[in-house]
BADRENDO-965782 format. One record per residue (C-alpha): residue number from 1; residue in one letter; chain; z, y, x. Coordinates in nm, 3 decimals, padded with zeros to 5 digits, always signed. Each point is the difference from the previous one (the first is absolute). Last residue first. Example, Ala and Ser with C-alpha at 12.3 -4.5 7.8 and 13.67 -1.06 7.14 Angstrom:
<pts>
(2 's' 'A' (+00.714 -00.106 +01.367))
(1 'a' 'A' (+00.066 -00.344 -00.137))
</pts>
This chain:
<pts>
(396 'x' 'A' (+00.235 +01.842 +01.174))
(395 'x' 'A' (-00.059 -00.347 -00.144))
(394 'x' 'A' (-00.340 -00.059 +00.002))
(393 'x' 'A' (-00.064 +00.219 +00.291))
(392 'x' 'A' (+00.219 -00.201 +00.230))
(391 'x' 'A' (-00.104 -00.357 -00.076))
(390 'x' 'A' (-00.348 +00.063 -00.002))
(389 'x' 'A' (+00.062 +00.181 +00.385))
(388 'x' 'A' (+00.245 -00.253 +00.062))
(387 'x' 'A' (-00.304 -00.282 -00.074))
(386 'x' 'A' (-00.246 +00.140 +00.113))
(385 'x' 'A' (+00.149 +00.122 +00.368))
(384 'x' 'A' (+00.045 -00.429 +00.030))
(383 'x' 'A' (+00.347 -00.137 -00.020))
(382 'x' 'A' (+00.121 -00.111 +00.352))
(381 'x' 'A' (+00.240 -00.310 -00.023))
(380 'x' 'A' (+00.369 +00.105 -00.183))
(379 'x' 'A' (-00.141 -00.244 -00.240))
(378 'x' 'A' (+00.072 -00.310 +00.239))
(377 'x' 'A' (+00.377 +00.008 -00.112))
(376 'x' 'A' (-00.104 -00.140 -00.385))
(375 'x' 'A' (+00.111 +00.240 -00.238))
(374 'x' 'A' (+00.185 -00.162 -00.344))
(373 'x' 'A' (-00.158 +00.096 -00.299))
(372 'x' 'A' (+00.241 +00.215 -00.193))
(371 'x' 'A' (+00.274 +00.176 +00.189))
(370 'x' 'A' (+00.368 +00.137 -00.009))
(369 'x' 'A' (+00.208 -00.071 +00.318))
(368 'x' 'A' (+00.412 -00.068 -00.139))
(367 'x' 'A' (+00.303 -00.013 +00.236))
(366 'x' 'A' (+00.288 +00.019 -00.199))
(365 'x' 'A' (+00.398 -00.007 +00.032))
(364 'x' 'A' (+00.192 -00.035 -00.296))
(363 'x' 'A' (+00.382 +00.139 -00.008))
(362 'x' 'A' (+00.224 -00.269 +00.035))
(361 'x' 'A' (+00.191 +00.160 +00.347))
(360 'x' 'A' (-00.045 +00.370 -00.078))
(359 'x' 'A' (+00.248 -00.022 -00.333))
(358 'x' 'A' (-00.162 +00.104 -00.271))
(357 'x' 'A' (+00.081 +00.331 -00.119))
(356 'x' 'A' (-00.329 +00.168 +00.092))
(355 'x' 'A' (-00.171 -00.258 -00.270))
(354 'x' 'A' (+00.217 +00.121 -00.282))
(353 'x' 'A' (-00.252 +00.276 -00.009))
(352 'x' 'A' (-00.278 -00.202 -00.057))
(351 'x' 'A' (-00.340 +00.173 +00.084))
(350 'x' 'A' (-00.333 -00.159 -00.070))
(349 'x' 'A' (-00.266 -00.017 +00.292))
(348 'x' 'A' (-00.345 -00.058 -00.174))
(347 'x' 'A' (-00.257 -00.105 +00.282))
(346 'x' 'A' (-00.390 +00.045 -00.090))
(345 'x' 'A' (-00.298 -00.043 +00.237))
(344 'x' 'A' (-00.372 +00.046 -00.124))
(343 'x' 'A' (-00.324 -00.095 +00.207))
(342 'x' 'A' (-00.267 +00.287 -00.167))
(341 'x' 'A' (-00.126 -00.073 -00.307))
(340 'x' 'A' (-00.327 -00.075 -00.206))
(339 'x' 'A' (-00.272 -00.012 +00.271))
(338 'x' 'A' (+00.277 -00.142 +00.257))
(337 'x' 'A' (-00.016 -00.337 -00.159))
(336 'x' 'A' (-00.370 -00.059 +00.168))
(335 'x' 'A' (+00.245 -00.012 +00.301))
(334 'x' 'A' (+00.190 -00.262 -00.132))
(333 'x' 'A' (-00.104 -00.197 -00.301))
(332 'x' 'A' (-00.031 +00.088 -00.334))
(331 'x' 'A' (+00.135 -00.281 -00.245))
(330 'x' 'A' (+00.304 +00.242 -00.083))
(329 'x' 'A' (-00.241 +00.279 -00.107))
(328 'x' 'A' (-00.123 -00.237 -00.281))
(327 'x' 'A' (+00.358 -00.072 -00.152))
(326 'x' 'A' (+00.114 +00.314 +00.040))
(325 'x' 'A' (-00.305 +00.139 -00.244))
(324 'x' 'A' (-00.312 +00.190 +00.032))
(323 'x' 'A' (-00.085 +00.322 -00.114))
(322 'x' 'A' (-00.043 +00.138 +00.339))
(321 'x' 'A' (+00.282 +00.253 -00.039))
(320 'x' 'A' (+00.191 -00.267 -00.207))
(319 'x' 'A' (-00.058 -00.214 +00.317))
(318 'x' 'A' (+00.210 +00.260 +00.170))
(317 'x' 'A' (+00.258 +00.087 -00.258))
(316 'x' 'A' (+00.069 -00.425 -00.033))
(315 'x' 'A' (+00.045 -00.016 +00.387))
(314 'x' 'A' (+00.252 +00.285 +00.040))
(313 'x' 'A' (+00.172 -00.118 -00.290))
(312 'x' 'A' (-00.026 -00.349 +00.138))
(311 'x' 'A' (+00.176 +00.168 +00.372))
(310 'x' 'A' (+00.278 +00.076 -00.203))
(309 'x' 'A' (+00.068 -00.285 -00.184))
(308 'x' 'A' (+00.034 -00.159 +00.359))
(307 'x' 'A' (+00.283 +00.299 +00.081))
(306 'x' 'A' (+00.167 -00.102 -00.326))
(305 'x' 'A' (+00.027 -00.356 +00.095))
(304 'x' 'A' (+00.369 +00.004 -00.090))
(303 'x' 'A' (+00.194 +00.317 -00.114))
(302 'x' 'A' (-00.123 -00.068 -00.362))
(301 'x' 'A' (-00.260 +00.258 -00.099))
(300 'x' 'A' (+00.084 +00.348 -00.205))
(299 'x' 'A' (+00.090 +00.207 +00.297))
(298 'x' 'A' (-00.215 -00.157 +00.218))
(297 'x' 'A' (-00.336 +00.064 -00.186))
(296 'x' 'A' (+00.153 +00.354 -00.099))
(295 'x' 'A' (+00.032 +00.091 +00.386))
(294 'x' 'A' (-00.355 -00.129 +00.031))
(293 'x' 'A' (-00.103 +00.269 -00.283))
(292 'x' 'A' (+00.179 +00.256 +00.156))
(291 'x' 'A' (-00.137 -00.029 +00.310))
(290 'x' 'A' (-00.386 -00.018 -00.157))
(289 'x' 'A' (-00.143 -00.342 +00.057))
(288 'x' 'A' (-00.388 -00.062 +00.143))
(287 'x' 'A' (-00.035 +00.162 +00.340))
(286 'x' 'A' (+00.364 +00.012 +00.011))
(285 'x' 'A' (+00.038 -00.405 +00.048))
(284 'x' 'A' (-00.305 +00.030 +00.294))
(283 'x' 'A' (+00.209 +00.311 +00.145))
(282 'x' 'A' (+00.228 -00.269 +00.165))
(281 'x' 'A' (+00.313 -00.020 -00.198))
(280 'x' 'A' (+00.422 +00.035 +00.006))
(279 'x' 'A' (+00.153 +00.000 -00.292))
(278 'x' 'A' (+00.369 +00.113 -00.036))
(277 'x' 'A' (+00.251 -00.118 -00.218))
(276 'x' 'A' (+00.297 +00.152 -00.236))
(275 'x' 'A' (+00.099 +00.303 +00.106))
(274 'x' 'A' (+00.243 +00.113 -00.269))
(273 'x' 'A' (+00.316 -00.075 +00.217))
(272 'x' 'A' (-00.124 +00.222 +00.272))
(271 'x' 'A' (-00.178 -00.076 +00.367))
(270 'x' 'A' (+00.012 +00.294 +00.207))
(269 'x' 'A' (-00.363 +00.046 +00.102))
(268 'x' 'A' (-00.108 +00.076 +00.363))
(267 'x' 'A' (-00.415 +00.043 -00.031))
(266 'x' 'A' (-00.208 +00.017 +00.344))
(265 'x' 'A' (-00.343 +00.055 +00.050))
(264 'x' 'A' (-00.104 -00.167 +00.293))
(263 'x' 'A' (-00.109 +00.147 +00.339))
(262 'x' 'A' (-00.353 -00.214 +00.069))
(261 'x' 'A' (-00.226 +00.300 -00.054))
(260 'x' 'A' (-00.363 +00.001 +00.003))
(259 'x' 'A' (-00.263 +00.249 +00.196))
(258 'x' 'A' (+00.183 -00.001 +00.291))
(257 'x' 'A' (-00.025 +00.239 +00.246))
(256 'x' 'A' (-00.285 +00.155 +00.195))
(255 'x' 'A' (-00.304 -00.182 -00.173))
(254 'x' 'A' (-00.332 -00.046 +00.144))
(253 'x' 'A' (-00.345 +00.061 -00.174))
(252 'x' 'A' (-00.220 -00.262 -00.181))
(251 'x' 'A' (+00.261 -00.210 -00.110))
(250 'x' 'A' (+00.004 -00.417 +00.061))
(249 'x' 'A' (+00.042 -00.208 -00.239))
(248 'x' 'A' (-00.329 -00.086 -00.166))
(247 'x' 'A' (-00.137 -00.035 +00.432))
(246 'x' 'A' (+00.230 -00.300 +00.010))
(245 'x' 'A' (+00.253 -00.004 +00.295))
(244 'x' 'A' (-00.152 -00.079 +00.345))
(243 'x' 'A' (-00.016 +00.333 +00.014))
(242 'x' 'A' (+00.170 +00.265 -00.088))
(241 'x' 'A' (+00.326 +00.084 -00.250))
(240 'x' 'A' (+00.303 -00.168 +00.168))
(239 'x' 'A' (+00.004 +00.239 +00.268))
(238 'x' 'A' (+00.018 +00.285 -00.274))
(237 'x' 'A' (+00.326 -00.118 -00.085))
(236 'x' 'A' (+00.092 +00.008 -00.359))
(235 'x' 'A' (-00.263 -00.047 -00.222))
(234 'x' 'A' (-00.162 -00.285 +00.203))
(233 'x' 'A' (+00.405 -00.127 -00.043))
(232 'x' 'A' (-00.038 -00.142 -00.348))
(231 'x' 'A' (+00.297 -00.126 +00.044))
(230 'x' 'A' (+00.318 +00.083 -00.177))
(229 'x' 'A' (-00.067 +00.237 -00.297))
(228 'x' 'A' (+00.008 +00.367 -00.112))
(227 'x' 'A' (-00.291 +00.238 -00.128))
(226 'x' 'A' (-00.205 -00.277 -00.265))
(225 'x' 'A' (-00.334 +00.078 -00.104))
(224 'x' 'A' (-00.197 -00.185 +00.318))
(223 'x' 'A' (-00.325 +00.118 +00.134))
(222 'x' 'A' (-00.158 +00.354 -00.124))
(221 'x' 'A' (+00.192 +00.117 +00.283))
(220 'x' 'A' (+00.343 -00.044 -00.214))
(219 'x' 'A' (-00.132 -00.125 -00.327))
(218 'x' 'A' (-00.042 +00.233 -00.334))
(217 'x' 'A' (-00.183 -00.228 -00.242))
(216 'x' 'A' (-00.284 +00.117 -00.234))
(215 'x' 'A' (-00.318 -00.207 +00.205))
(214 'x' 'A' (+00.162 +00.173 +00.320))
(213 'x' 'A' (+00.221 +00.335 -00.039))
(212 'x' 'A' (+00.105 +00.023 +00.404))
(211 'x' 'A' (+00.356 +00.093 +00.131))
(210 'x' 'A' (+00.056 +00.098 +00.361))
(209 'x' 'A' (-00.314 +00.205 +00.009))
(208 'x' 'A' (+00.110 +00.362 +00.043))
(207 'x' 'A' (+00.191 -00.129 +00.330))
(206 'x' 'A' (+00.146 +00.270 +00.155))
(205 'x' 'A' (+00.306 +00.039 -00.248))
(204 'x' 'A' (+00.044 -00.409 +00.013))
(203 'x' 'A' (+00.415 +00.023 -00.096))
(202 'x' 'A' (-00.101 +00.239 -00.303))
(201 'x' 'A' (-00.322 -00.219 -00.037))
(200 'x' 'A' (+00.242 -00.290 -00.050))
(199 'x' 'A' (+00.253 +00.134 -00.205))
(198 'x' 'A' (-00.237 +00.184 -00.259))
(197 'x' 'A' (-00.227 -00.361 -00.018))
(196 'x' 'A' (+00.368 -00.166 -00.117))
(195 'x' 'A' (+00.050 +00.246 -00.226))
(194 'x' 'A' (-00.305 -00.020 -00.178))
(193 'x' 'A' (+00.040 -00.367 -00.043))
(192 'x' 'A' (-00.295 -00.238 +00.039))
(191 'x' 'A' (+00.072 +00.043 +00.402))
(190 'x' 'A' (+00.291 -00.250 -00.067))
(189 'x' 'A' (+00.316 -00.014 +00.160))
(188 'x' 'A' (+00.206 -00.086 -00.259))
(187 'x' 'A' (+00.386 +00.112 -00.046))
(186 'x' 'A' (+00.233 -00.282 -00.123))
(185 'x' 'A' (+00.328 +00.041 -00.228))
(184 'x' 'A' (-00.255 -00.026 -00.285))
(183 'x' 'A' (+00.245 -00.004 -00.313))
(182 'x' 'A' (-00.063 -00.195 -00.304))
(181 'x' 'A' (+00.215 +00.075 -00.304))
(180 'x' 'A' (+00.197 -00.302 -00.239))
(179 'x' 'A' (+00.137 +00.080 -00.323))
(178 'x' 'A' (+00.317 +00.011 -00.150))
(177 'x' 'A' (-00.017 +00.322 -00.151))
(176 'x' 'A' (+00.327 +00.172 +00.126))
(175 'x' 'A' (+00.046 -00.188 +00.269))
(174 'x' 'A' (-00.383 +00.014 +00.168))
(173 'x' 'A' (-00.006 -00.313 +00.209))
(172 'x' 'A' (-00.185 +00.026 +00.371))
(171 'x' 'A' (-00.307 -00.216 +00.110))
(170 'x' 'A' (-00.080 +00.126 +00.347))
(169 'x' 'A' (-00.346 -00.058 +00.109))
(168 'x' 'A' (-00.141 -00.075 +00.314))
(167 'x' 'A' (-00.335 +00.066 +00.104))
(166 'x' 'A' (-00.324 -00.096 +00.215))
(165 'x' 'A' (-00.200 +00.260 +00.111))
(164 'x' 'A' (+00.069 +00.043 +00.347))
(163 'x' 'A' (+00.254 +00.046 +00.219))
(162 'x' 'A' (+00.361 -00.021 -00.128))
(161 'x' 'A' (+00.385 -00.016 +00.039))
(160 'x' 'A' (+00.246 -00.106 -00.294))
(159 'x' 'A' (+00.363 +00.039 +00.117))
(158 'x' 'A' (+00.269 -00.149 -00.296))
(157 'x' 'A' (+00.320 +00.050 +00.044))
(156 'x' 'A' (+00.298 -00.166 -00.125))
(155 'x' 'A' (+00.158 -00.179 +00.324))
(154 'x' 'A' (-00.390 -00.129 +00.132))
(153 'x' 'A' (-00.315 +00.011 -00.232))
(152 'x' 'A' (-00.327 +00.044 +00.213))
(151 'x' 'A' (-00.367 +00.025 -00.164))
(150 'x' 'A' (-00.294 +00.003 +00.186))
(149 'x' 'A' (-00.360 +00.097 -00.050))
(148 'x' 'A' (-00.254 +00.006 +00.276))
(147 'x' 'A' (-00.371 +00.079 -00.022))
(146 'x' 'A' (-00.215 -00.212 +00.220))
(145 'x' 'A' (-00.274 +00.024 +00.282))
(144 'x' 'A' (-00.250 -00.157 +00.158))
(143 'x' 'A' (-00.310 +00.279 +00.173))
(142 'x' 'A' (+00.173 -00.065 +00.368))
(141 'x' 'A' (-00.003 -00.397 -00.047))
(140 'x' 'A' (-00.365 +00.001 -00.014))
(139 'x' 'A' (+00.028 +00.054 +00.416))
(138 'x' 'A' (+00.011 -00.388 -00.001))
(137 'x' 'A' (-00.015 -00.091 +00.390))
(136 'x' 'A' (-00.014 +00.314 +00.184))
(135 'x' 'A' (+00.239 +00.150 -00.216))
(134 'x' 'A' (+00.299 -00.300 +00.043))
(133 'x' 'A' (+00.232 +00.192 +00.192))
(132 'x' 'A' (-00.056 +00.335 -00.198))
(131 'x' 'A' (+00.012 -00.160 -00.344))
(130 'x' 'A' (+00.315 -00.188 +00.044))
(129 'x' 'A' (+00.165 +00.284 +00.161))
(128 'x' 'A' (-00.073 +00.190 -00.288))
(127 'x' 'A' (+00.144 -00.212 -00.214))
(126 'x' 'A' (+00.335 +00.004 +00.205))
(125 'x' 'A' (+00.008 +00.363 -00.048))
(124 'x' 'A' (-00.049 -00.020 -00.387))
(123 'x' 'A' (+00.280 -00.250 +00.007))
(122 'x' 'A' (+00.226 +00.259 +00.235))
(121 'x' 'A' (-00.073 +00.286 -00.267))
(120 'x' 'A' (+00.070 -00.189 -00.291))
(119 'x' 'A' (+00.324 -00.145 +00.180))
(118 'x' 'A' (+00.084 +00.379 +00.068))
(117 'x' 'A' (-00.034 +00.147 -00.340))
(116 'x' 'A' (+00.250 -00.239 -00.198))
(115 'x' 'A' (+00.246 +00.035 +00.266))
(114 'x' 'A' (-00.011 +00.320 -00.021))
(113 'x' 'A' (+00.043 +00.021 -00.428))
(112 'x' 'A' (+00.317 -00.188 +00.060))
(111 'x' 'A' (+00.098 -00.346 +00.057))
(110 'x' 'A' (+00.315 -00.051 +00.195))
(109 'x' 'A' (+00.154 -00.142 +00.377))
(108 'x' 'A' (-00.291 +00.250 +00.164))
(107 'x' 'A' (-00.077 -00.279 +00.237))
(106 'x' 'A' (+00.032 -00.225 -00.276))
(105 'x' 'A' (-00.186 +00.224 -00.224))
(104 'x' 'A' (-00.334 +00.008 +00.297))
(103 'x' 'A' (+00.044 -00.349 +00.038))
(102 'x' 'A' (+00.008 -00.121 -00.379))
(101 'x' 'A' (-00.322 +00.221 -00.114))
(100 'x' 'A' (-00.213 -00.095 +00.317))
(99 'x' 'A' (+00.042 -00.306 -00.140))
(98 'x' 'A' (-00.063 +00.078 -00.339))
(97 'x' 'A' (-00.346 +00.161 +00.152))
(96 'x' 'A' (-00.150 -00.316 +00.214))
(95 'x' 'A' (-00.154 -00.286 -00.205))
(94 'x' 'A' (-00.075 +00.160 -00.286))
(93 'x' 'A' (-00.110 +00.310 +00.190))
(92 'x' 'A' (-00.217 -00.211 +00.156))
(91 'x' 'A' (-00.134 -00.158 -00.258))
(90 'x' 'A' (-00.091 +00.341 -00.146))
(89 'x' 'A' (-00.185 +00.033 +00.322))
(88 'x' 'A' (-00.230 -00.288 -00.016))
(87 'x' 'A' (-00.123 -00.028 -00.367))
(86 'x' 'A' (-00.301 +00.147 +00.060))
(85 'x' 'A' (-00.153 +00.354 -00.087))
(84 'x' 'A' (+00.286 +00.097 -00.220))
(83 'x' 'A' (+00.283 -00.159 -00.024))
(82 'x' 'A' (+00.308 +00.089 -00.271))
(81 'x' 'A' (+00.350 -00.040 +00.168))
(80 'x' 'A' (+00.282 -00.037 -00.289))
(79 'x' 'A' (+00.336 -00.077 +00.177))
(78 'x' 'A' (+00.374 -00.040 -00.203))
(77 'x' 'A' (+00.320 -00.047 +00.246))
(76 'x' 'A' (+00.295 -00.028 -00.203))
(75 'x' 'A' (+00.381 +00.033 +00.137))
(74 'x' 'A' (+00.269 -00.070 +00.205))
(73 'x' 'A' (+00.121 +00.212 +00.319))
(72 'x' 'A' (+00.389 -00.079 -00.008))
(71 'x' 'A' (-00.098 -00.295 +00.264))
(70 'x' 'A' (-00.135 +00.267 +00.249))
(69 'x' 'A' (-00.131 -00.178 +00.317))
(68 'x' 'A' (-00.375 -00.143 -00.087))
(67 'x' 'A' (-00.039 +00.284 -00.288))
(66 'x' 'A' (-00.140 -00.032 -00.382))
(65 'x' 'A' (+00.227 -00.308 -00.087))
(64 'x' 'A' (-00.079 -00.147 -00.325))
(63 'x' 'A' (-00.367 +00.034 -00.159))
(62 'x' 'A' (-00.339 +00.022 +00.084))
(61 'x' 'A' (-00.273 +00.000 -00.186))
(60 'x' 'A' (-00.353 -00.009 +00.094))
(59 'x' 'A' (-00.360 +00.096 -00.081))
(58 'x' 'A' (-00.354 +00.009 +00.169))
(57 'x' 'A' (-00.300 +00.130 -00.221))
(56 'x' 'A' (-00.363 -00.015 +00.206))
(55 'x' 'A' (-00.061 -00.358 -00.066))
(54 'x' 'A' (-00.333 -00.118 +00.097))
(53 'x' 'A' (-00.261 -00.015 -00.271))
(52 'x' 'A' (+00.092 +00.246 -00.193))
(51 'x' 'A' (+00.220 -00.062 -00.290))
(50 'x' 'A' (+00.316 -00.165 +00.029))
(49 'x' 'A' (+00.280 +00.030 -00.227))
(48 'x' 'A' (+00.368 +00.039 +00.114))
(47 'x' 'A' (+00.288 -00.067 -00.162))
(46 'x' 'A' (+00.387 +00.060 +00.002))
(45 'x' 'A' (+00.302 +00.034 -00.200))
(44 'x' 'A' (+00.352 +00.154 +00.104))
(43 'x' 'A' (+00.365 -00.030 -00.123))
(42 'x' 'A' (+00.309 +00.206 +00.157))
(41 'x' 'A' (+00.141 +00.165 +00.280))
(40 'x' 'A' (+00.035 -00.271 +00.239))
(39 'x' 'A' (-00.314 -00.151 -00.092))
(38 'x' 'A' (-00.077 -00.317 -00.295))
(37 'x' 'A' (-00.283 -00.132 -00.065))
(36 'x' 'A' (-00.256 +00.027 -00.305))
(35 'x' 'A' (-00.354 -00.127 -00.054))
(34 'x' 'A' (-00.160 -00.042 +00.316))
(33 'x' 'A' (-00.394 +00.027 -00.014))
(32 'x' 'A' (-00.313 -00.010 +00.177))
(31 'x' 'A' (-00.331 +00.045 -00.197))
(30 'x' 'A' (-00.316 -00.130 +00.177))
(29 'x' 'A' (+00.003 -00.337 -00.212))
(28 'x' 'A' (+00.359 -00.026 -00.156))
(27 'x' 'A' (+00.234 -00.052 +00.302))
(26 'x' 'A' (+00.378 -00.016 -00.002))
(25 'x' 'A' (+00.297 +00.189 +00.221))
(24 'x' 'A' (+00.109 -00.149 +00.293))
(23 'x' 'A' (+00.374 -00.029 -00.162))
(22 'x' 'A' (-00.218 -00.176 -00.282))
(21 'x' 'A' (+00.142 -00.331 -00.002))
(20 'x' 'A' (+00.238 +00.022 +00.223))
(19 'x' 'A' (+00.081 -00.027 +00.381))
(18 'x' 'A' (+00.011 +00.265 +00.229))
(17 'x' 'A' (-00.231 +00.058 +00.326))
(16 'x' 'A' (+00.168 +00.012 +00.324))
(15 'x' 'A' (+00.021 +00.331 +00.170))
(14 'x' 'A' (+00.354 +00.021 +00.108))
(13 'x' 'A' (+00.060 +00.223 -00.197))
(12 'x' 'A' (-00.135 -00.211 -00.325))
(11 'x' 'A' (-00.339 +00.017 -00.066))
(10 'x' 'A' (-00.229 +00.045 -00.282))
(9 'x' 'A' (-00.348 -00.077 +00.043))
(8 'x' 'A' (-00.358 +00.145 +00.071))
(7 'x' 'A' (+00.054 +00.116 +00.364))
(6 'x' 'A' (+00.231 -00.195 +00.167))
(5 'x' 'A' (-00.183 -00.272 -00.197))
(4 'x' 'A' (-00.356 +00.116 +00.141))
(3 'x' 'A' (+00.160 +00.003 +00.359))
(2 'x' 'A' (+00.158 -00.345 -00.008))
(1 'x' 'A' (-00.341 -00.135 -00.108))
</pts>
């Protein structure tokens, strides 16, 4: 029990959980939700929806100090990590990257594009070890993977670093009109785009193959359609792509180097007066809102629950695809869910630019895990090769 709250509620540095009403965040069948809270840099809003039948989407915020040893390093810590295959290694990254974060800037004594790029690299490592000492016992672990958003504000900059298809999006005010533009300040790594398919057969020159049209969707190998994650380490390391794992998995030929990347895409944006918020989203929000028009939503909504409102918009276009309504696709239950979306995560940071001012000492410190459901511990037990491989091709 002391695990699941580490992992499902608030806690203060010293890992207890806070007190309050919501300052767990509240529960409204399989969507997740925390309404509005306070970082050092401004306002956020949180939810999470849950659609398959484990969840794949892992969340957190983090804010106050970003480094064990430097007490001048405050900011906000935003993570989106969207599973696929299992839930299992974007709970790891959950549980491992914004650590990784604070060593690697404390040894550094500041956050900087570097920093950013080493803790994904070590928490990619670590996964890997995971999978290599325990690949006699559940080899499935080599085909789990998950993109990886994450947001860091610290001293008026704002470094966005990505793999994947998720997105964050940059609300910024027009003077001269008054309105409201989206900007993508993330770079997707999906073999939909023709530019991503031009980078990877450029880096695969000998392999005429790398990229496969199947049933009208470019995937890498005819397998996955994302380019970049953590995990999915049968694409990685050939010794991870043989028996005992499932024959769906495993390639026909050999690979020579890697066939996905796990170096992030990395944004460093000077935060300006006219930025207003940023959302960060797994691809399940995009897969139904336009940037613009979710930059709209929170433009003309009341700071509080907007990131809930969100993930109803989302809803609402989906069963309008089906011609259904919310209120139907809300008595769907996990895993049959995942016929009308995809597990969706939402976290609206707002800026405050009286919030840099504060003084260090009363400025809020957060330590928020976003989630539906709750996961019991036993489901890190075996999953069968049906169920990845069904969990795998239906998303990616």
């Amino acid at each position: 029990m002391d695990y699941l709250r580490s992992c499902w509620a608030p806690s203060s540095p010293a890992g207890r959980p806070r007190r309050g009403s919501d300052a767990a965040g509240r529960q409204d069948g399989l969507l997740w939700y925390k309404d509005g809270g306070r970082v050092v840099d401004g306002e956020f809003s949180m939810a999470v929806v849950q659609a398959n039948n484990l969840l794949e989407d892992h969340s957190q915020v983090e804010s106050g100090l970003l480094s064990a040893t430097e007490p001048d390093l405050q900011g906000t810590f935003v993570g989106v990590y969207d599973g696929h295959g299992g839930p299992e290694t974007a709970r790891y990254i959950n549980d491992h990257l914004f650590d990784h974060l604070r060593r690697f800037a404390s040894e550094h004594k500041c956050m900087s594009a570097d920093v950013v790029r080493k803790a994904f690299r070590a928490t990619e490592e670590g996964f890997i070890s995971v999978v290599s000492s325990q690949w006699s016992l559940r080899p499935q672990l080599a085909a789990v993977g998950s993109c990886c958003l994450v947001g860091v504000v610290c001293s008026g900059t704002l470094y966005v670093a990505n793999l994947g298809d998720s997105r964050a999006i940059l609300g910024r005010l027009v003077k001269g009109t008054g309105e409201v533009l989206a900007m993508q300040l993330s770079a997707e790594h999906n073999a939909s785009y023709e530019e991503v398919r031009r980078e990877l057969q450029a880096s695969h020159p000998d392999d005429p193959h790398i990229v496969v049209l199947r049933h009208n969707v470019w995937r890498v190998k005819g397998i996955i359609q994302i380019t970049r994650s953590i995990g999915d380490v049968y694409l990685k390391k050939p010794e991870f792509n043989r028996e005992p794992l499932h024959s769906k998995f495993r390639l026909q030929e050999t690979f020579r180097r890697p066939l996905l990347s796990s170096d992030p895409a990395i944004t460093v944006h000077q935060i300006q007066p006219t930025d207003k918020f940023i959302i960060f989203a797994s691809d399940g929000l995009w897969e139904h809102l336009s940037n613009q028009e979710a930059v709209d939503m929170v433009q003309r909504s009341p700071r509080n629950g907007i990131a809930r409102r969100l993930v109803k918009a989302a809803m609402q276009e989906a069963a309008k695809k089906r011609e259904m309504r919310y209120s139907d696709i809300k008595k769907i239950d996990r895993g049959v869910r995942r016929h009308f979306h995809d597990d969706i995560t939402v976290i609206v940071v707002f800026f405050d630019s009286n919030a840099t001012a504060t003084a260090a000492w009363s400025r809020p410190t957060v330590s928020l895990r976003g989630g539906g459901v709750p996961i019991p511990s036993n489901t890190l037990a075996p999953l069968t090769p049906f169920s990845v491989t069904t969990e795998l091709n239906s998303s990616y």
